[in-house]
Kinemage of the C-alpha trace (Angstrom):
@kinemage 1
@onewidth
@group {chain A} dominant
@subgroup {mainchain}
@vectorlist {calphas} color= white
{ca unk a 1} P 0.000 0.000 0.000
{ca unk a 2} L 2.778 2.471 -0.798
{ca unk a 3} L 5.159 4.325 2.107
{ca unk a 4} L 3.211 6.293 4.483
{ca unk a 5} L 5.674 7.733 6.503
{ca unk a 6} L 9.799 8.476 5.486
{ca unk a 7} L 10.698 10.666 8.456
{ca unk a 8} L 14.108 9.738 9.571
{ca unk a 9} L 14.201 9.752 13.833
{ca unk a 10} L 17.315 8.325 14.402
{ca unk a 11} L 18.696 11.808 12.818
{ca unk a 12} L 16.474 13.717 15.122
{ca unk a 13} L 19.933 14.476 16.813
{ca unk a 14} L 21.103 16.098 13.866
{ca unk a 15} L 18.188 18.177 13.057
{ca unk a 16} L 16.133 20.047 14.366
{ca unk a 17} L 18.295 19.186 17.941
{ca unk a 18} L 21.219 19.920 16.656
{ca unk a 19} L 23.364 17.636 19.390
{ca unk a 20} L 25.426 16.119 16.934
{ca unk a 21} L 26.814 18.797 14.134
{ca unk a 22} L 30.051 19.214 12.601
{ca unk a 23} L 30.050 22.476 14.993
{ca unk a 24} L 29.708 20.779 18.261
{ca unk a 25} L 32.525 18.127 17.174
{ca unk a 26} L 35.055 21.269 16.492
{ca unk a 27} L 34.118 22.933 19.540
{ca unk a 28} L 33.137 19.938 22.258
{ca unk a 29} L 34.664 16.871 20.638
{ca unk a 30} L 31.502 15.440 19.534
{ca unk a 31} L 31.566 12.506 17.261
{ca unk a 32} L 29.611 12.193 13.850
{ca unk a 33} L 30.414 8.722 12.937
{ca unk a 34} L 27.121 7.123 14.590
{ca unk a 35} L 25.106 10.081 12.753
{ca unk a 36} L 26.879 9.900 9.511
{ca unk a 37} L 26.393 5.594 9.544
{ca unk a 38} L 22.723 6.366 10.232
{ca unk a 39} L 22.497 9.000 7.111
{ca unk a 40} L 24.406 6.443 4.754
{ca unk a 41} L 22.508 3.596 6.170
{ca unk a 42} L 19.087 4.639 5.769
{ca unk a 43} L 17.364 5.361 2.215
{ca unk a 44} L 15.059 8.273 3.031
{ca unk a 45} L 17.838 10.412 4.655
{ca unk a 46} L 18.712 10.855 0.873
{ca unk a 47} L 15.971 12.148 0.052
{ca unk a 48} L 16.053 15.425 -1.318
{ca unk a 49} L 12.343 16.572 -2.120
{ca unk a 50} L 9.923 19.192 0.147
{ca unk a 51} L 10.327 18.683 3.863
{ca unk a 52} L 12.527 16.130 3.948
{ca unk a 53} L 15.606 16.516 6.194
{ca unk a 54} L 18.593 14.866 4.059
{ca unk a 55} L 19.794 18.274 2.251
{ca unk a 56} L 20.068 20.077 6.443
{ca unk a 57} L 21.613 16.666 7.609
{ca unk a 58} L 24.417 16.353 4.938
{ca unk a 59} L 24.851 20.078 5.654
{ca unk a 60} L 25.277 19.509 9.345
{ca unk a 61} L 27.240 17.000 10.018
{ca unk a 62} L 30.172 17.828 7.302
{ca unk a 63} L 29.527 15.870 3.771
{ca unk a 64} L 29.902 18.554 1.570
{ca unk a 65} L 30.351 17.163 -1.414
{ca unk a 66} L 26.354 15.510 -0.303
{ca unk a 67} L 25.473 18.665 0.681
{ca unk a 68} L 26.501 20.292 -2.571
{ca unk a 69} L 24.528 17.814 -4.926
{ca unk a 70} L 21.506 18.102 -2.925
{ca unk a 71} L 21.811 21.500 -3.171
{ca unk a 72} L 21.713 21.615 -7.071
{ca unk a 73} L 19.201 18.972 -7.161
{ca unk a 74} L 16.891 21.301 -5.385
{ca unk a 75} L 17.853 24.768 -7.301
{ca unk a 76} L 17.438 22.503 -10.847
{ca unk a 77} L 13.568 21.886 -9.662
{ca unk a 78} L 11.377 23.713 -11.812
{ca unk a 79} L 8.315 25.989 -10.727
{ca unk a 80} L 4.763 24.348 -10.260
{ca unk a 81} L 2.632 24.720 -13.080
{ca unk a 82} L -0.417 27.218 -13.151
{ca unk a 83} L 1.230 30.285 -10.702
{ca unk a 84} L 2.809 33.106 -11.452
{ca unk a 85} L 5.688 33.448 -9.146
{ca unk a 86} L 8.170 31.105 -10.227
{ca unk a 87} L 9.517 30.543 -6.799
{ca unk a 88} L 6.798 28.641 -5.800
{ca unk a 89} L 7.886 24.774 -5.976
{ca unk a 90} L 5.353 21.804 -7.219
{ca unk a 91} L 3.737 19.360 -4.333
{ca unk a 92} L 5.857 16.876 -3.091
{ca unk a 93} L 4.383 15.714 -0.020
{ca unk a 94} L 1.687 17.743 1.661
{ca unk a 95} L -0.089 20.389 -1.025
{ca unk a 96} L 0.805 22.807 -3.284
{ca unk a 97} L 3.094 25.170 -3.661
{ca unk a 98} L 5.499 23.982 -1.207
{ca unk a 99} L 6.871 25.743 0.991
{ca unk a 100} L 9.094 23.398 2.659
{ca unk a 101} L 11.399 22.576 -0.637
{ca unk a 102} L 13.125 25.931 -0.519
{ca unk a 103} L 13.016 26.741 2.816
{ca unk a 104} L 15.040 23.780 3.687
{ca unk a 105} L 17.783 24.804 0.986
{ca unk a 106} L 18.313 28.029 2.502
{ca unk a 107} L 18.702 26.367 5.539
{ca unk a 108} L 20.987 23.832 4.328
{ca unk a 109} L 23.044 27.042 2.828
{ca unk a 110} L 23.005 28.520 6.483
């Protein structure tokens, strides 16, 4: 019956809590290798549509060169059909336009 749910919780710590970043391991030691195993592990923290997490994740805990091909992934997405402002990005997930699929580049580019 199709996948109802691809939330990822065991990268809750990266984001939105933000316990495990590559921040807190240059300033308090933390490790990422747990996180990062979890994020290669686990085939919906890949993915890079709407309000998924993956693109703020890669950001977070250090994998740049992930980071960087989310990030064109999600600035090569086209506009939804039938509106005028062409930052306004199709439905992914929840309805249309969404407003998550940009707002979590700019926060991966944060």
């Amino acid at each position: 019956s199709g996948v109802h749910n691809s939330e990822t919780p065991e990268l809750y710590c990266v984001h939105p809590y933000r316990l495990v970043t590559v921040g807190r391991n240059l300033t308090q030691g933390v490790r990422l290798d747990q996180a990062i195993k979890a994020f290669a592990a686990d085939g919906n923290a890949h993915s890079n549509t709407g309000w998924n997490q993956g693109i703020m994740n890669a950001a977070l805990l250090g994998m740049t060169d992930t980071a960087v091909t989310m990030l064109k992934q999600r600035a090569a997405t086209g506009p939804a059909p039938g509106y005028r402002f062409p930052g306004f990005m199709p439905h992914f997930q929840d309805y249309e336009p969404s407003a998550n699929h940009l707002a979590n580049y700019l926060t991966a580019l944060n």
